[in-house]
KOLPAKE-436887 format. One line per field, with one value per residue (C-alpha): x, y, z. Coordinates in Angstrom, 3 decimals. Example, Ala and Ser with C-alpha at 12.3 -4.5 7.8 and 13.67 -1.06 7.14 Angstrom:
// residues 2
x <- 12.300 / 13.670
y <- -4.500 / -1.060
z <- 7.800 / 7.140
***
This chain:
// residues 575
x <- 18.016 / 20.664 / 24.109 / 24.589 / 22.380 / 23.867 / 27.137 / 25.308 / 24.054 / 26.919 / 29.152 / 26.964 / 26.805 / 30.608 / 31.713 / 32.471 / 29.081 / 27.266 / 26.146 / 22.575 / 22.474 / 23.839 / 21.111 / 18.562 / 20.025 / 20.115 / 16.474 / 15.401 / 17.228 / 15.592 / 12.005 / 11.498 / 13.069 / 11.269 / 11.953 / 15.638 / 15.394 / 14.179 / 16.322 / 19.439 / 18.690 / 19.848 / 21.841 / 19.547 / 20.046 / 21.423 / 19.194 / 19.575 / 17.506 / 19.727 / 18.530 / 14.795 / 14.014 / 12.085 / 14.135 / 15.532 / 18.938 / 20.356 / 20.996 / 18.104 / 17.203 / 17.128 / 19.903 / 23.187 / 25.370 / 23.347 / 23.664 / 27.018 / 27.940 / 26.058 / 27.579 / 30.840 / 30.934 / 29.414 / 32.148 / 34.735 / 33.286 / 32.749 / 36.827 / 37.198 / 35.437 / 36.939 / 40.308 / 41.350 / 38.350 / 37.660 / 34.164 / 31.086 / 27.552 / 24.017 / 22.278 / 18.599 / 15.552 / 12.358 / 9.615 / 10.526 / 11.927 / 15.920 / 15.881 / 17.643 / 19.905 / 20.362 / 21.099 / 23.606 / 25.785 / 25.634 / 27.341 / 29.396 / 30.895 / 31.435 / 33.178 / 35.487 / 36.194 / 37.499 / 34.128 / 32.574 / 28.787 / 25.994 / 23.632 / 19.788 / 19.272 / 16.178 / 13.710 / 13.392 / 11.757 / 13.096 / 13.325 / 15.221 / 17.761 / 17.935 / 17.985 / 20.463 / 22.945 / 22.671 / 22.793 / 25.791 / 27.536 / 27.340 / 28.892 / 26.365 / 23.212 / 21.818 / 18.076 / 17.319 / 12.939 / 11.075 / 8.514 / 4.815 / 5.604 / 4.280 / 5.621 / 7.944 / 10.022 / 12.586 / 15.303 / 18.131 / 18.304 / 21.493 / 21.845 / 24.506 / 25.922 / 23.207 / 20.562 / 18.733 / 19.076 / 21.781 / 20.935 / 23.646 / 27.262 / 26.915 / 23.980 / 25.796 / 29.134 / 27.887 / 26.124 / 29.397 / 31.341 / 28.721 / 29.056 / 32.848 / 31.930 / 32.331 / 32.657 / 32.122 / 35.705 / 35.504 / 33.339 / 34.773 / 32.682 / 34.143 / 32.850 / 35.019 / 33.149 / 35.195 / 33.624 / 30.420 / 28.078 / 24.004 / 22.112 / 18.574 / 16.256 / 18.745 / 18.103 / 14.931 / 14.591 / 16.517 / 14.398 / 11.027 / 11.827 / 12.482 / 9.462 / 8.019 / 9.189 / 6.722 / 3.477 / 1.789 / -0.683 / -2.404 / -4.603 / -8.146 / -6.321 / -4.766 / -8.068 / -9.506 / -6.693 / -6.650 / -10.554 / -9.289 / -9.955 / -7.855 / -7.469 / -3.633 / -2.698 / 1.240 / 0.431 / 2.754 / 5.685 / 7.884 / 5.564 / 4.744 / 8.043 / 7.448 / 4.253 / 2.564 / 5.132 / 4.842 / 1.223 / 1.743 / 4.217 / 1.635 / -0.716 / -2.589 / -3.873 / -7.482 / -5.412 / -6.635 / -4.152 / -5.278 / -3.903 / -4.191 / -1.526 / 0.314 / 2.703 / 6.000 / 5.822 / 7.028 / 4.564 / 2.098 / -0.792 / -3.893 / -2.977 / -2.481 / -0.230 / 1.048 / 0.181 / -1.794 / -3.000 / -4.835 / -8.550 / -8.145 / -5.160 / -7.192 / -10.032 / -9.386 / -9.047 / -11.663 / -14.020 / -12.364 / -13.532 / -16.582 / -17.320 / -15.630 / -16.869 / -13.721 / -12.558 / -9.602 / -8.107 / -3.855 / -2.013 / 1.891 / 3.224 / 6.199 / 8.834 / 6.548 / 8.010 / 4.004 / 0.842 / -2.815 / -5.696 / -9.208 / -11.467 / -15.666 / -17.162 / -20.318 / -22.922 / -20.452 / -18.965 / -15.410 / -13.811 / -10.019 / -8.477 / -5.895 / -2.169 / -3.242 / -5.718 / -3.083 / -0.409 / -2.884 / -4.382 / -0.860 / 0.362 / -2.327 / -2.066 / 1.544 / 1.116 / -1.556 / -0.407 / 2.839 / 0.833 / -1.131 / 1.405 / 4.152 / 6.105 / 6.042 / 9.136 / 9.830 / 12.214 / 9.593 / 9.220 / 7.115 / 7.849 / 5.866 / 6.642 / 5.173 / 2.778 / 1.198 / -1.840 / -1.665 / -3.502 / -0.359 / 1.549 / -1.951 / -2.456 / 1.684 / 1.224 / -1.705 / 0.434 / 3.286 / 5.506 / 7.483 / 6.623 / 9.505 / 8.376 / 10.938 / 10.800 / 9.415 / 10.997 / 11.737 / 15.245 / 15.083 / 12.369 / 15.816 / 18.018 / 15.755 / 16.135 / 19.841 / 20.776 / 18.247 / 19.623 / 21.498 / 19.145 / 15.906 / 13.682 / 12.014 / 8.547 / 7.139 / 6.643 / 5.370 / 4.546 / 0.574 / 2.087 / 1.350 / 4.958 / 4.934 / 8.123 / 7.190 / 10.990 / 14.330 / 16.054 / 15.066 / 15.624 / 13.014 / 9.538 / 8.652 / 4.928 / 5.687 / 6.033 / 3.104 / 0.721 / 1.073 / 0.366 / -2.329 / -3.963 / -2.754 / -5.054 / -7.802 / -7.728 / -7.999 / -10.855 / -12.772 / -12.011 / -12.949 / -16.584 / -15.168 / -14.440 / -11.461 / -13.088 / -15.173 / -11.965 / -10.791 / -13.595 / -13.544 / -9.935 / -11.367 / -13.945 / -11.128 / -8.810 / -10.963 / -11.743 / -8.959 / -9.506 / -6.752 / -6.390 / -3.534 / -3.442 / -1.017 / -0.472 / 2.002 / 3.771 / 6.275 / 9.566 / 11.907 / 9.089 / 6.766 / 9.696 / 10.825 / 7.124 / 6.643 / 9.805 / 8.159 / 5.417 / 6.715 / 8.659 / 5.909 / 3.640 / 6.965 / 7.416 / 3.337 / 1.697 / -2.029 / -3.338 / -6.305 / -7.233 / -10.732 / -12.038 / -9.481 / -7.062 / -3.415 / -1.888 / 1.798 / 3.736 / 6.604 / 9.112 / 11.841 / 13.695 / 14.401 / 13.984 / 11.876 / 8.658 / 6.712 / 3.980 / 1.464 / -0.335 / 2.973 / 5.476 / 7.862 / 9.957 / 11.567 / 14.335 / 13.269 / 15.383 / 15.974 / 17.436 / 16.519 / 14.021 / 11.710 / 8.241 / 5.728 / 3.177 / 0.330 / -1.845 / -5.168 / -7.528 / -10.214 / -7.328 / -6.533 / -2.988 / -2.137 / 1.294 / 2.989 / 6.126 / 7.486 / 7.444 / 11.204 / 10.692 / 8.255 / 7.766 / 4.379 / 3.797 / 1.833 / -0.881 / -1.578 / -4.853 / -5.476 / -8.711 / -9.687 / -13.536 / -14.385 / -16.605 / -18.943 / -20.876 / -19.786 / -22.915 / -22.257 / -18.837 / -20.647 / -22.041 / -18.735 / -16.772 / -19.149 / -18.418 / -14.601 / -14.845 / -16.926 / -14.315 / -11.196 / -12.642 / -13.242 / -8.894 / -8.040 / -10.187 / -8.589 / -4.896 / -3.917 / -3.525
y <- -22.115 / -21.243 / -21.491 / -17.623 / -16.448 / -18.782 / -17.488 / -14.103 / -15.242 / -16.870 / -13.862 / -11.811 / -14.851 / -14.808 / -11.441 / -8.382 / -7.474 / -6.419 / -8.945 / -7.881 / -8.198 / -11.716 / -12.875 / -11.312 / -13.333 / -16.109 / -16.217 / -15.622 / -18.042 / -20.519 / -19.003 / -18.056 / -19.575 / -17.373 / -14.073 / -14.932 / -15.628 / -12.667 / -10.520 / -11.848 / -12.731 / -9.603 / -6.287 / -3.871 / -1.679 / 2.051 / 3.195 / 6.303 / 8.094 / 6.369 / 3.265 / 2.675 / -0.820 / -2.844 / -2.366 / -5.610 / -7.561 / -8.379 / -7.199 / -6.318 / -4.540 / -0.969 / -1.422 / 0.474 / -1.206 / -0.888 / 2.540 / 2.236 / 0.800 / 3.484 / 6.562 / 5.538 / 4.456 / 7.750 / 9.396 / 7.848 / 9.124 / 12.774 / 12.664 / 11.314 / 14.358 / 16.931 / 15.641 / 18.720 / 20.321 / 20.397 / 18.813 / 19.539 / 17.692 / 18.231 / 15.564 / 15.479 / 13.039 / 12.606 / 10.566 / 7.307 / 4.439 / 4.670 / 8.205 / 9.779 / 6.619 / 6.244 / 9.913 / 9.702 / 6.653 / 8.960 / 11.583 / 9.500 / 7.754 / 11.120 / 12.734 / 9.838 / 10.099 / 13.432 / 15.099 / 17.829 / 17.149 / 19.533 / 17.466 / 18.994 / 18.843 / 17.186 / 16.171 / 18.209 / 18.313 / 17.044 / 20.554 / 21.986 / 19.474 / 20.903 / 24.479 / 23.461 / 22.039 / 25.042 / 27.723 / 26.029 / 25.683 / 21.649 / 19.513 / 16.681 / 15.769 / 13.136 / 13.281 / 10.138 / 9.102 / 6.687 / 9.631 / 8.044 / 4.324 / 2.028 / 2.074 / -0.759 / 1.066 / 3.667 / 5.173 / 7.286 / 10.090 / 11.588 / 15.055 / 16.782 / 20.233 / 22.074 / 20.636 / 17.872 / 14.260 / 12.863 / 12.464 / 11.648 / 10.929 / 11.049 / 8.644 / 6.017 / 6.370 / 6.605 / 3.279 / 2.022 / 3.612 / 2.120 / -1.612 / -1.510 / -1.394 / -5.245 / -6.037 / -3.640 / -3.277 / -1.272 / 1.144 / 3.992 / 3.815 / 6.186 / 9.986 / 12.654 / 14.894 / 18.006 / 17.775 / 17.551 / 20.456 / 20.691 / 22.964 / 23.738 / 27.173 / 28.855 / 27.383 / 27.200 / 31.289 / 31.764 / 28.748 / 29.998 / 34.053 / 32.685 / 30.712 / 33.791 / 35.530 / 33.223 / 35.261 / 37.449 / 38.672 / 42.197 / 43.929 / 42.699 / 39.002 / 39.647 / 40.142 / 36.815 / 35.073 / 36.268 / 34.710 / 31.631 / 28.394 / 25.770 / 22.203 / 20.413 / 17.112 / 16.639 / 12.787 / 12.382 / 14.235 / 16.741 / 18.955 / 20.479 / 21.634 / 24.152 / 24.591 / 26.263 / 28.794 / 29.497 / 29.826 / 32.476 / 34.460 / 34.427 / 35.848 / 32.989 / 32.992 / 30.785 / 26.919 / 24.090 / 21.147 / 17.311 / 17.055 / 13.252 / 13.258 / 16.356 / 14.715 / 12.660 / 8.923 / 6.570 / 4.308 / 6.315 / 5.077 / 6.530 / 5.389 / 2.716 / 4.148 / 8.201 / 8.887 / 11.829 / 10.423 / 7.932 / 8.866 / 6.907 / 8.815 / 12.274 / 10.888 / 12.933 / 16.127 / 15.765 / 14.846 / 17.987 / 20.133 / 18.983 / 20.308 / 23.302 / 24.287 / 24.757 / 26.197 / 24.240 / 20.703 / 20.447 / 17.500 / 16.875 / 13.109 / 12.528 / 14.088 / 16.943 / 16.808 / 16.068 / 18.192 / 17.159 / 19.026 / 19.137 / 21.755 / 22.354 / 21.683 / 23.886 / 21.912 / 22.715 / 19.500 / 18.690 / 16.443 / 15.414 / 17.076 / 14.539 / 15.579 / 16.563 / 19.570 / 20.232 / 20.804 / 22.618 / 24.981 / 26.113 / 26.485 / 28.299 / 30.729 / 31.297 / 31.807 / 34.346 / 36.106 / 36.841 / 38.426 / 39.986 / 41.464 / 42.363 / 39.590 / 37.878 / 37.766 / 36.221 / 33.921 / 32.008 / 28.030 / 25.473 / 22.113 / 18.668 / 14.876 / 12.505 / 11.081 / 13.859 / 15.984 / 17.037 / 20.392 / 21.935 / 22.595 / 24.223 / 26.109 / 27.695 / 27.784 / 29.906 / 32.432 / 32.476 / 30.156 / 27.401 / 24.028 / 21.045 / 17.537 / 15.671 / 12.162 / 10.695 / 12.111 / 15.366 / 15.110 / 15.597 / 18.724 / 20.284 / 19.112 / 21.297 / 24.032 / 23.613 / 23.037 / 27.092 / 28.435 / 31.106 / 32.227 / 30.905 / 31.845 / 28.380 / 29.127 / 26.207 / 22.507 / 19.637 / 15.640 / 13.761 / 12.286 / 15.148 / 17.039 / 20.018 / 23.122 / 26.788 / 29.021 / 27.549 / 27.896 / 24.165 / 21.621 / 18.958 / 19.174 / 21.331 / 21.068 / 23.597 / 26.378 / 24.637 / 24.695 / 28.234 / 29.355 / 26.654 / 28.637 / 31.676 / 31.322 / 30.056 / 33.111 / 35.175 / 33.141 / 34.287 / 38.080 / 37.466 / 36.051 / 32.892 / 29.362 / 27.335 / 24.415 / 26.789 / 28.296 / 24.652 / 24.319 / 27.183 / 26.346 / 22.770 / 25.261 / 27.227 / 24.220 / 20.893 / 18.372 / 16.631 / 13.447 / 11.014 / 8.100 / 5.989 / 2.191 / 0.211 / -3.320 / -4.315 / -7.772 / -8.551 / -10.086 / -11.693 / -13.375 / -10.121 / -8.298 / -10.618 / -10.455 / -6.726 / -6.770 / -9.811 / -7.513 / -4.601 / -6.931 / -8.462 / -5.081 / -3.677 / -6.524 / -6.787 / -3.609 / -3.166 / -2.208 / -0.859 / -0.305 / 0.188 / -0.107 / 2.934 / 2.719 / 3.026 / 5.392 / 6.223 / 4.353 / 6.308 / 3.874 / 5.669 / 2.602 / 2.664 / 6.701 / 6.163 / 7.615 / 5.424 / 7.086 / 3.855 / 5.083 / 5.433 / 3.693 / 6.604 / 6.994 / 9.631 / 9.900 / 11.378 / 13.509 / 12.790 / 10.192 / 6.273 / 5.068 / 1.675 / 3.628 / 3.318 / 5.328 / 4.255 / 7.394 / 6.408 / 8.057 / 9.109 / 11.178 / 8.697 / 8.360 / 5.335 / 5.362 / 2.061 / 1.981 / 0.180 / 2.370 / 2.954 / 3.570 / 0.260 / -3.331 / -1.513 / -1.340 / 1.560 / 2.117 / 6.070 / 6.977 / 10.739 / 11.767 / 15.126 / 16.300 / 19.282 / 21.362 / 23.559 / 24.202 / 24.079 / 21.993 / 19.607 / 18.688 / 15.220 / 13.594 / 13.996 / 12.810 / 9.549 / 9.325 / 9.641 / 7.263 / 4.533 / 4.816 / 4.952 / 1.595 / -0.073 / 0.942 / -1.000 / -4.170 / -3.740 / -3.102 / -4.467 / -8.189
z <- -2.364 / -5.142 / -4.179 / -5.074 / -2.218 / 0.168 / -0.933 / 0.036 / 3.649 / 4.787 / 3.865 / 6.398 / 9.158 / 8.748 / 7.408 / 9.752 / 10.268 / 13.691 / 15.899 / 16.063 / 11.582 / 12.215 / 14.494 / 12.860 / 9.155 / 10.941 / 12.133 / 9.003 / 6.788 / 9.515 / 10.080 / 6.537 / 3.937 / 1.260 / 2.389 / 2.890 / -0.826 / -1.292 / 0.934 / -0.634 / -4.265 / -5.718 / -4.214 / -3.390 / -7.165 / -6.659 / -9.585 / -11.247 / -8.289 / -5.746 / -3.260 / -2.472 / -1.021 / 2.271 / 5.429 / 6.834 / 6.769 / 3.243 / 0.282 / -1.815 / 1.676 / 3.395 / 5.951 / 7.829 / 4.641 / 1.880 / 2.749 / 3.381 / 0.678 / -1.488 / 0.359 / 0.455 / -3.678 / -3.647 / -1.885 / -3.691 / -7.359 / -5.609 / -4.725 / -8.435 / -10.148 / -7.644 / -6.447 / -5.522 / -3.664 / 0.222 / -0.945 / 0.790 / 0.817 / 2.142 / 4.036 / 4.967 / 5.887 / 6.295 / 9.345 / 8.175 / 10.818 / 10.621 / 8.171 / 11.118 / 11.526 / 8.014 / 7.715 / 10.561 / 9.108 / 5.551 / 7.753 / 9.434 / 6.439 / 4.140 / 7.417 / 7.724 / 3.777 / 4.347 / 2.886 / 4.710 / 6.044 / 6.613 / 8.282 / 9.718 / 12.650 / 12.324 / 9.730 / 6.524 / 3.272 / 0.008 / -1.601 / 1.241 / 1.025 / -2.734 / -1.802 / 0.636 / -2.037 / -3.784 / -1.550 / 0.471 / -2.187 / -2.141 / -4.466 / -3.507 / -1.257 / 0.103 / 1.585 / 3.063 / 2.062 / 0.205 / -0.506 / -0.503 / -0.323 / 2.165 / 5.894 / 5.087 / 2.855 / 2.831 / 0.671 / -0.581 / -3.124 / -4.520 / -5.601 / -7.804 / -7.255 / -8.932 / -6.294 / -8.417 / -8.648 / -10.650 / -14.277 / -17.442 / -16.893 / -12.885 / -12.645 / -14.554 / -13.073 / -9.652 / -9.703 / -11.301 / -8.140 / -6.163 / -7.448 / -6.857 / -3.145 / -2.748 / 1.219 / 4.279 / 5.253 / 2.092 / 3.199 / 6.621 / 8.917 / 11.412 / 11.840 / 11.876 / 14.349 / 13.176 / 9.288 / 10.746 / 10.686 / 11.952 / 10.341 / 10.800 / 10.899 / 9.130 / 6.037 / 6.928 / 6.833 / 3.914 / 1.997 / 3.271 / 2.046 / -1.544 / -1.582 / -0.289 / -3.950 / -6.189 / -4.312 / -6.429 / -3.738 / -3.854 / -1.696 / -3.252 / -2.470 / 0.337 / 2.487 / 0.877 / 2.128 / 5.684 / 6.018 / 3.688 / 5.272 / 4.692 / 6.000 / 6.284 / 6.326 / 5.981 / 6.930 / 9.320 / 7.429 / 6.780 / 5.721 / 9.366 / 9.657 / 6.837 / 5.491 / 8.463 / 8.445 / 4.821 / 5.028 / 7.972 / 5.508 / 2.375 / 4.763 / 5.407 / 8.967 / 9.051 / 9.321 / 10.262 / 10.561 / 10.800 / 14.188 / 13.847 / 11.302 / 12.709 / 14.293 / 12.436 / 12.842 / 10.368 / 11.086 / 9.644 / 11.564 / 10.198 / 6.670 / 4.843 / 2.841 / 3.067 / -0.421 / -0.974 / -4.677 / -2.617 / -1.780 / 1.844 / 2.833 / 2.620 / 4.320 / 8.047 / 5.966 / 4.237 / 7.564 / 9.494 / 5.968 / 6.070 / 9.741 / 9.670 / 6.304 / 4.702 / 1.379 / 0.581 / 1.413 / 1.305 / 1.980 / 1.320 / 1.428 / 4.154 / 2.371 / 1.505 / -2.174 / -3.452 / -2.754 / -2.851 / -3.102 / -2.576 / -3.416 / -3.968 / -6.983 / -7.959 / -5.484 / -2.808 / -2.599 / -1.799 / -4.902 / -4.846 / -7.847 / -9.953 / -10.384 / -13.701 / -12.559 / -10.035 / -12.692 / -15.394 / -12.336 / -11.412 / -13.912 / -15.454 / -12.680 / -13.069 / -17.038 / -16.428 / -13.821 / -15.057 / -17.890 / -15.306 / -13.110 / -16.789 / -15.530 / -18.533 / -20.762 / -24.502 / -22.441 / -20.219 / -20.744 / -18.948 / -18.686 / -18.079 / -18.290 / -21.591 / -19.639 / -18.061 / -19.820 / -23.279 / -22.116 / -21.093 / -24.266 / -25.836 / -23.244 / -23.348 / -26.543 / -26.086 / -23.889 / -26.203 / -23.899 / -25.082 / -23.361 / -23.316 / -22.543 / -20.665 / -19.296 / -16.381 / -13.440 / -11.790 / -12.706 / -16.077 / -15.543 / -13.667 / -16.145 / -18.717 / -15.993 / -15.711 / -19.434 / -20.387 / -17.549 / -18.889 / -22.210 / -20.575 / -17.981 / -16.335 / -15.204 / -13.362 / -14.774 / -13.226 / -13.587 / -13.267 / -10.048 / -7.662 / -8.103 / -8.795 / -8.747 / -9.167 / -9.626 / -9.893 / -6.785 / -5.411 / -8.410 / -7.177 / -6.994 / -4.222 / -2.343 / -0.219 / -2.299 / -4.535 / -1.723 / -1.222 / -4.468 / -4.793 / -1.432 / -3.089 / -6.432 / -4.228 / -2.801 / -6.024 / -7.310 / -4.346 / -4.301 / -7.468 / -6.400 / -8.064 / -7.035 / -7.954 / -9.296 / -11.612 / -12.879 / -13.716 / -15.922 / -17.726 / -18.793 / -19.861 / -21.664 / -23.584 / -24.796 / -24.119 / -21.477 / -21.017 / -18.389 / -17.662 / -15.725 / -14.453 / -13.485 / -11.320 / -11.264 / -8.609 / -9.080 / -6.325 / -5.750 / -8.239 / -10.618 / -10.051 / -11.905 / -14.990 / -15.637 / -15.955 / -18.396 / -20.258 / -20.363 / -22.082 / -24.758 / -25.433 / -26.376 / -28.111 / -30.689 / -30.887 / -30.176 / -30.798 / -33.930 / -32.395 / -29.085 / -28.215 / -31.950 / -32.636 / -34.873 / -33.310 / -35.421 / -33.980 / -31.592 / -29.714 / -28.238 / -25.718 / -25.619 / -28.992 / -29.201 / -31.801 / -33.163 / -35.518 / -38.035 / -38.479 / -41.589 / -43.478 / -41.779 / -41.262 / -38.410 / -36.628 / -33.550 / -30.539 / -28.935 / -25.297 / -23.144 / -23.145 / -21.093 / -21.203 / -22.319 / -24.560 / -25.801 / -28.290 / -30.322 / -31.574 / -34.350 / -31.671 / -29.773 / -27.279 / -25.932 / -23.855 / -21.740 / -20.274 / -18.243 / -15.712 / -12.115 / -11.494 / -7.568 / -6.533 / -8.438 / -10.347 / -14.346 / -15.398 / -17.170 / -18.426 / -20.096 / -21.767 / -23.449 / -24.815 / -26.302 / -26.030 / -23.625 / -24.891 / -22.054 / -18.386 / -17.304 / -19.036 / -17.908 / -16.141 / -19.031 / -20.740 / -17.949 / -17.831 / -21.720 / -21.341 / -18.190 / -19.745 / -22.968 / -20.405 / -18.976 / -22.123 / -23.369 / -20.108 / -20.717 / -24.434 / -23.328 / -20.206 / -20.144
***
């Protein structure tokens, strides 16, 4: 064991910690030599989306002072931007073990820094906690989740005044505000009951009446919706805190919830993992679909933040859509029913991430609407929102990863107010004696099959990590010059903020902030993404394809084509 992480042990064997952490280190160090290492090798990083991590004693850990430490160099940079403010922040959390906890010591240590706390009652979606920021008035929040990761895990998001997730200067400076908290008698630990508020079905009303505003139900929909029925999963989550409710207000009365997974635990026990994107999380909605005969599968993940959905294909067969379909269908319903209904204006934009389908901008493009690609993220999707807000008019935007955000009064991806609408234009498909999945295809139809993939290779703990980043210098100084007998034709590098024309050599900048990406163009049309994940020890792998679909029946063979091809660009690319 290196001399560092002893330095790191014995600091909490000897250092004013609890007596229950102290035990617990010292079992460990003797037990389990490894996963000490790993516990204390490095701090625990508060990234630019705030802490997410294993819960346990150390440092690299999910714990009472790695939270600690995080709120109160969080506090101290709030009281640096606004020294002369009676500050105010939002706190929420999700099912997790120790969100309430963890949300409690986040109260108790912005209290007893003078800052005043709004803290729910009990657990609450992500995009609450950002309409709470917002419509309180908040310079911060905090919402307490590690979204769809494994049990094990849990984390810590930061929010700015405008009710998304800190992006460029805060991001930066609060990490550096953060790493200046070097020993727990640093940190207060002591509520102040008085700057302590609860909040709860307040909000609640006032969040649920402006997702009510994004329905654009008529009579003709109305009456498919009432006979509608839909299957939901929140997987043990947030989610059945708020969707049922919003589903009552849309008009939708024919639920069905997984009551398996109805009810919050952060153990999650009919999963493996709470992740909607995974076909084995959905498997108890799609079982109760089956028998009931349903027209629509929803799920949410436990911070309710991501949707899922499942609907029939033309044999009557429930398929899991991708994010991709889920971000093309809604926002193909918002585009055209604006149009529709005259909502549209010369000031609407869209917005998706790099690595998410290529059918988006044709399709805005096709409707007039501008479309900005932003980086990996939801953050930057609301810094988009935040920096058009006063000349532009944001429509809805999304990311391949099952987030979604319809409207801009929540600045985070939002599946509550995305599984509404998603129910909502299932509903108009059938009063118009159509079916969603039918609908899907005809916009594949009108600007091309586009089928994507994504791979993730997880590589654990300290050596896991130095090999993804050997990984990524080792395809930036010797990318492919072909992949899958294609010739690569332009490179874009965010690292570098560079775009690279391969025929000619040219180069241009690229115009948004830095980020370790790369993307790789081919001659067939091929675009292949790599990044490493910045929430779990993954790298990424993203695969797009487009050819186009003349005919509707014969969207399988050209899936197998694209598939087979998508197969052969990973035994080509990923080493």
């Amino acid at each position: 064991m290196e001399n560092l992480i002893k330095e790191k042990i014995n600091l909490w064997l000897n250092g004013n910690y609890d007596k229950a952490t102290k035990e617990e280190v010292s079992k460990l160090v003797q037990t389990n030599e490894t996963e000490a290492i790993d516990a204390f090798y490095k701090d625990l990083e508060f990234g630019t989306g705030g802490l997410r991590g294993i819960m346990g004693v150390g440092t690299n850990r999910m714990n009472k002072y790695t939270v600690g430490f995080a709120t109160q160099g969080f506090a101290n940079y709030l009281k640096q931007q606004f020294p002369n403010k009676s500050l105010k922040v939002a706190i929420s959390f999700d099912s997790r073990n120790n969100s309430k906890y963890f949300a409690g010591i986040t109260a108790d240590i912005f209290s007893a820094n003078g800052i005043f706390s709004y803290l729910f009652e009990d657990l609450r979606p992500t995009p609450e906690l950002s309409f709470a920021v917002r419509e309180l008035q908040c310079d911060a929040g905090v919402m307490v989740t590690a979204s769809h990761n494994p049990k094990e895990y849990n984390g810590y998001k930061a929010y700015w005044n405008d009710g998304a997730q800190l992006v460029s200067p805060h991001d930066v400076n609060v990490i550096d505000a953060v790493t200046q908290i070097s020993s727990v008698d640093d940190v207060k630990w002591n509520r102040n009951s008085n700057l302590v508020q609860t909040i709860g079905d307040d909000i609640d009303n006032l969040y649920l009446k402006q997702v009510h505003t994004l329905s654009f139900a008529h009579k003709k929909m109305e009456n498919a919706a009432k006979t509608l029925k839909i299957v939901y999963t929140p997987l043990h989550g947030t989610g059945i805190t708020m969707i049922p409710k919003a589903f009552k207000m849309w008009g939708f009365e024919n639920i069905h919830i997984v009551e398996m997974q109805s009810v919050p635990d952060g153990n999650f026990p009919t999963v493996v993992s709470p992740n909607p994107e995974e076909k084995t999380a959905m498997e108890l909605a799609l079982r109760k679909a089956k028998e009931i005969d349903a027209d629509l599968i929803l799920a949410t993940d436990p911070d309710a933040d991501r949707i899922a959905a499942a609907v029939k294909n033309l044999k009557g067969e429930f398929i899991l859509l991708n994010g991709n379909q889920t971000l093309i269908l809604l926002t193909y319903y918002l585009l055209s029913q604006r149009k529709a209904n005259h909502k549209n204006s010369p000031t609407d934009f869209v917005v998706k991430t790099i690595v998410s389908t290529e059918l988006i901008p044709k399709m805005a493009k096709d409707y007039g609407v501008p479309c900005f690609d932003v980086l990996t993220g939801f953050k930057w999707i609301a810094n988009v929102i935040r920096k058009n807000e006063e000349r532009l008019k944001y429509i809805g935007g999304g990311e391949e990863s099952f987030g979604y955000l319809a409207g801009d009064f929540v600045r985070d991806k939002d599946a509550i107010s995305a599984c509404c609408l998603f129910a909502e234009m299932t509903a108009n498909a059938v009063a118009n004696q159509s079916n969603l999945y039918l609908e899907l295809l005809k916009i594949y139809q009108q600007y091309g099959y586009h089928k994507e993939d994504l791979l993730s290779i997880t590589k654990k703990g300290k050596e896991g990590l130095e090999e993804i980043k050997q990984m990524m210098v080792t395809y930036r100084n010797n990318p492919p010059k072909e992949i899958n007998g294609s010739r690569v034709i332009c490179i874009k590098d965010y690292l570098l903020l560079e775009t690279k024309d391969c025929i000619t050599g040219k180069t241009e900048k690229i115009d948004l902030p830095v980020s370790d990406v790369l993307q790789f163009f081919t001659k067939d049309g091929s675009k292949i993404s790599v990044r490493p994940s910045g929430t779990e020890p993954k790298i990424k792998y993203y695969f797009g394809l487009c050819e186009q679909l003349t005919n509707i029946e014969d969207i399988d063979e050209i899936d197998r084509i694209l598939a087979e091809r998508i197969d052969a660009i990973k035994r080509d690319i990923v080493h």
